[in-house]
N, C-alpha and C positions, 0 to 999 in steps of 0.2 A: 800436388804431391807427385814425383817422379816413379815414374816405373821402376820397379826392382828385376832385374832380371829374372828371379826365382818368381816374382808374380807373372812373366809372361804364358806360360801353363794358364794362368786362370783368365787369360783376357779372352775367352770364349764363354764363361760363367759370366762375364760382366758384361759384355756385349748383349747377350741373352737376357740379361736384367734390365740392360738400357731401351730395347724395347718390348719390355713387355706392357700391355694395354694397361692406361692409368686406372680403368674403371676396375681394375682388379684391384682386388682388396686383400686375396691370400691364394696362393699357390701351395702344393703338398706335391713335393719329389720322391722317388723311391734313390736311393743313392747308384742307383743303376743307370735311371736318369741323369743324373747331374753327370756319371762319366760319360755318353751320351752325349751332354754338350760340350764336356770338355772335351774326348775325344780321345780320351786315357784315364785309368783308372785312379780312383785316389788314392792318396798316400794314407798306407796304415793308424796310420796317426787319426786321421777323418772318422774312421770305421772302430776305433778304440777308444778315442778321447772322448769329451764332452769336451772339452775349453777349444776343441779346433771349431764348434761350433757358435760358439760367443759371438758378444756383438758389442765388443770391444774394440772402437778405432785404433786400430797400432799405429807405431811409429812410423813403420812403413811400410809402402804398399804390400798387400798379402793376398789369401784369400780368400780375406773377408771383407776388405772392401770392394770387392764381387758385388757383393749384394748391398754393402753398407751406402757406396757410392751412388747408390740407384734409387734408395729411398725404402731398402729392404730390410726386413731382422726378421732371426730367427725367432719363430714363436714356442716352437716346439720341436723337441727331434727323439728319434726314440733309435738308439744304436743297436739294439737285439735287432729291431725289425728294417733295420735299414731305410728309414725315413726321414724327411726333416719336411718343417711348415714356415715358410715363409709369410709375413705380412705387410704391407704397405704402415711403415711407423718411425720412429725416430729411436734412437740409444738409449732415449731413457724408459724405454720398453723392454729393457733388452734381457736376454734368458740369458 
């Protein structure tokens, strides 16, 4: 899949994914964190929605194949408290 321009922003979230130690099995970010790695704050959308945190392969590139690409899904995310839970799994796990 080609890079989309609009996903360049998130090629520091999927970097960050691609090495993270396999022997992890679940990570848990404060969404402070994740700007943090990306290096800019997220888009309102992140901090509002629930479907920005899906684990729905899109058409194309986004950022969610951040974490999709890497062997990640969202487990859990809770938007009052600004957190999300990453898992080592597949889509058909997906929140």
């Amino acid at each position: 899949m080609a890079k989309q321009p609009e996903f360049k922003k998130y090629l520091p979230l999927e970097e960050w994914f691609a090495h993270q130690p396999k022997r992890l099995k679940e990570i848990e970010l404060s969404f402070d964190q994740v700007e943090e790695i990306l290096g800019a704050p997220l888009p309102a959308s992140a901090t509002k929605l629930q479907t920005w945190w899906t684990n729905f392969h899109p058409k194309i590139q986004s950022h969610r194949t951040a974490w999709l690409n890497n062997g990640w899904i969202v487990a859990k995310f809770d938007l009052a408290a600004r957190r999300v839970k990453f898992v080592q799994g597949s889509v058909d796990k997906k929140c």
